[in-house]
N, C-alpha and C positions, 0 to 999 in steps of 0.2 A: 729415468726419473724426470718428471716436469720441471725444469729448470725454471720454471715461475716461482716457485717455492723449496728449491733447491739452495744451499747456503753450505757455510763450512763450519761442523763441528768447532765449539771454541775451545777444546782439548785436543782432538785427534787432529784437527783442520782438515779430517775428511766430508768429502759432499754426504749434506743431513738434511732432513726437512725437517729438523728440530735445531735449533742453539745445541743441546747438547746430544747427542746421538744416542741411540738405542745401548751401541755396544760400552763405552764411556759408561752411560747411565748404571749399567748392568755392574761397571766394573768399582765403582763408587762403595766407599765404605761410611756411610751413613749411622748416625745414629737409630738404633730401634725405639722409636718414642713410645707406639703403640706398646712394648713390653712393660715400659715404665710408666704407663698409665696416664701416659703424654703429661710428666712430670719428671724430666732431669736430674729431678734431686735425690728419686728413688735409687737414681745408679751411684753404685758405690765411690767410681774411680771421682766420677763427679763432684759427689758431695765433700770428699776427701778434699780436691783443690779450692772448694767455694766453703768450707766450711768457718770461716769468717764471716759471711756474709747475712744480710736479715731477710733477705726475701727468703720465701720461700718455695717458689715456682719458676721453674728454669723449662725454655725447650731449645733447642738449637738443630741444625742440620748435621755437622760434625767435628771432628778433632780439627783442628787449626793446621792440614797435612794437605799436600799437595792431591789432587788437583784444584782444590774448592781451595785453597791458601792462595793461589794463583789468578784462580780468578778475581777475587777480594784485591788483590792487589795491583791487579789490573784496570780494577773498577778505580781504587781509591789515590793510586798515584799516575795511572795514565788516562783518564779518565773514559773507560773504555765500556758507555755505560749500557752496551746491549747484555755487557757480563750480571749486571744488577737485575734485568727481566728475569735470566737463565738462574738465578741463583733465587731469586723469590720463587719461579715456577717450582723448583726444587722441593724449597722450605712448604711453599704450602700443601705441596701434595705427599711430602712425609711428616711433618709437623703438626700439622691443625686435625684435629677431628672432627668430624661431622655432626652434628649435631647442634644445639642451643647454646652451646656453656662455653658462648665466644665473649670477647671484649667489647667494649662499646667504642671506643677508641686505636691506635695504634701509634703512641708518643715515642719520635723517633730522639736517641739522645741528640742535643744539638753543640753545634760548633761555637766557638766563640767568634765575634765579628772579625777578630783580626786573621784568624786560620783560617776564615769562610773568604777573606779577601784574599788570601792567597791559593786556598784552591781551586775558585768559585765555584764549590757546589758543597754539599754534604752526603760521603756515601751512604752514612747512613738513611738518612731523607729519601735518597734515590732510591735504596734496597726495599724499605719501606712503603715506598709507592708504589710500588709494583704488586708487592704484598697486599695491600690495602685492594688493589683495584680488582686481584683474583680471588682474594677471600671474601669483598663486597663488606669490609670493615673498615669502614672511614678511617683516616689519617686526621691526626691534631699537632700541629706545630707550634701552638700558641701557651700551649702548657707548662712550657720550663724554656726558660733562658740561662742563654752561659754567662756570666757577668765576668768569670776570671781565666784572665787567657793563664793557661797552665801548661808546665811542660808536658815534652812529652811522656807518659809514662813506662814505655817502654824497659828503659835503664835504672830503675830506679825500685828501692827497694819498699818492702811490704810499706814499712812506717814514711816512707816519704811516699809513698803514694796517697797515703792517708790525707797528709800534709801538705801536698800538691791540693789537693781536691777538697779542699775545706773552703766552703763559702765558696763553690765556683758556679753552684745553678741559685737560682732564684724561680717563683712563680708569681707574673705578673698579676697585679689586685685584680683586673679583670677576670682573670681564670680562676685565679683563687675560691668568687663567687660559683665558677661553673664546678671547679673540682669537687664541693662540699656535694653537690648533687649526684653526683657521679657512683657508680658501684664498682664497676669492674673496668678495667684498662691494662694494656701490654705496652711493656718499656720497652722497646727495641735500639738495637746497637749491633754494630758487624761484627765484632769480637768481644767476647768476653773472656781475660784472663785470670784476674784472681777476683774478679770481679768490682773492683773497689771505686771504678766510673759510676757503672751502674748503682750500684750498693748507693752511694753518694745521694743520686735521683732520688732513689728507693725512697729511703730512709726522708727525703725533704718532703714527698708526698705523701706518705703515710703519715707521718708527725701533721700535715695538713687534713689530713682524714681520713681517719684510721678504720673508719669501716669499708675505706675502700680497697677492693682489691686491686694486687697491682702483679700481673705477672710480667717474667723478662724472657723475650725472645733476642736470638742473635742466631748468627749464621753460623758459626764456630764458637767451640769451647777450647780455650788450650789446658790438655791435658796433661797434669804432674806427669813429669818420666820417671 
């Protein structure tokens, strides 16, 4: 192997000339988008945990399960961000389809200023970027702001998540003018659990204009057990 472009699997940590390797790749249990019409919401187990929710376009890579849990985690508390290349390369070559019927945008959810000073970065912004740059669908950070720093939602239950994330995004009057022009746009975010971050955006941008479509991509879905 040409050791110019020889590296280490970021799963097996065997020598790859890919971030992820051939056999890894193979061994990946992914979502099948294309079956669901590269809409999420067709699959049952799916709509089942998201069935609260108002969007109604979901794509994701897969279950919130090891080894793609690992790398997310890697990305977002160690800040390990070749894992965020390897995991957009992923999403885009099973997620997106070919064709016209892309976004005009890619609105990464965003951090509040006080969590962005302590991790300095946004995983999600990073996973996003990388996305943007292989699907050749611009990136827009200027769209929603976090005004409320909010717990973490992980511990906390349906109705207090609700209640955590009331009044936590805002859309600056600037954007405001550009969103009413707007048709189609993807909310992205690195997990989506019961949904209720996202759901939150959603719901602030469609009340903002309601002819626009808005779908939501993430890298994981965590699936009811």
């Amino acid at each position: 192997m040409n050791s110019l472009f020889s590296q280490n699997c970021l799963i097996c940590r065997q020598e790859s000339i890919n971030a992820i390797c051939a056999y890894c790749q193979s061994d990946l249990d992914l979502f099948n988008c294309q079956q669901f019409e590269y809409n999420l919401m067709h699959c049952p187990n799916i709509q089942k945990g998201l069935k609260k929710v108002s969007f109604p376009h979901i794509l994701a890579l897969s279950d919130y399960q090891w080894p793609i849990s690992k790398l997310l985690t890697g990305l977002k508390f160690s800040a390990k961000f070749p894992h965020a290349h390897a995991l957009a390369r992923l999403f885009v070559k099973n997620c997106l389809a070919t064709g016209d019927d892309k976004p005009q945008f890619i609105v990464p959810i965003p951090l509040h200023k006080n969590r962005f000073l302590t991790r300095k970065f946004n995983q999600s912004i990073e996973l996003a970027k990388h996305i943007s740059q292989l699907s050749n669908i611009p990136m827009n950070t200027n769209l929603l702001n976090r005004v409320k720093s909010t717990r973490q939602q992980t511990d906390l239950t349906a109705v207090a998540r609700k209640r955590n994330l009331r009044n936590a995004f805002c859309i600056p009057p600037t954007a405001l003018e550009q969103l009413i022009e707007y048709q189609h746009i993807a909310l992205f975010d690195d997990v989506v659990t019961t949904g209720t971050t996202i759901n939150s955006a959603y719901n602030l941008l469609h009340k903002a204009n309601p002819k626009l479509r808005i779908d939501v991509w993430s890298i994981c879905i965590t699936l009811q057990r």
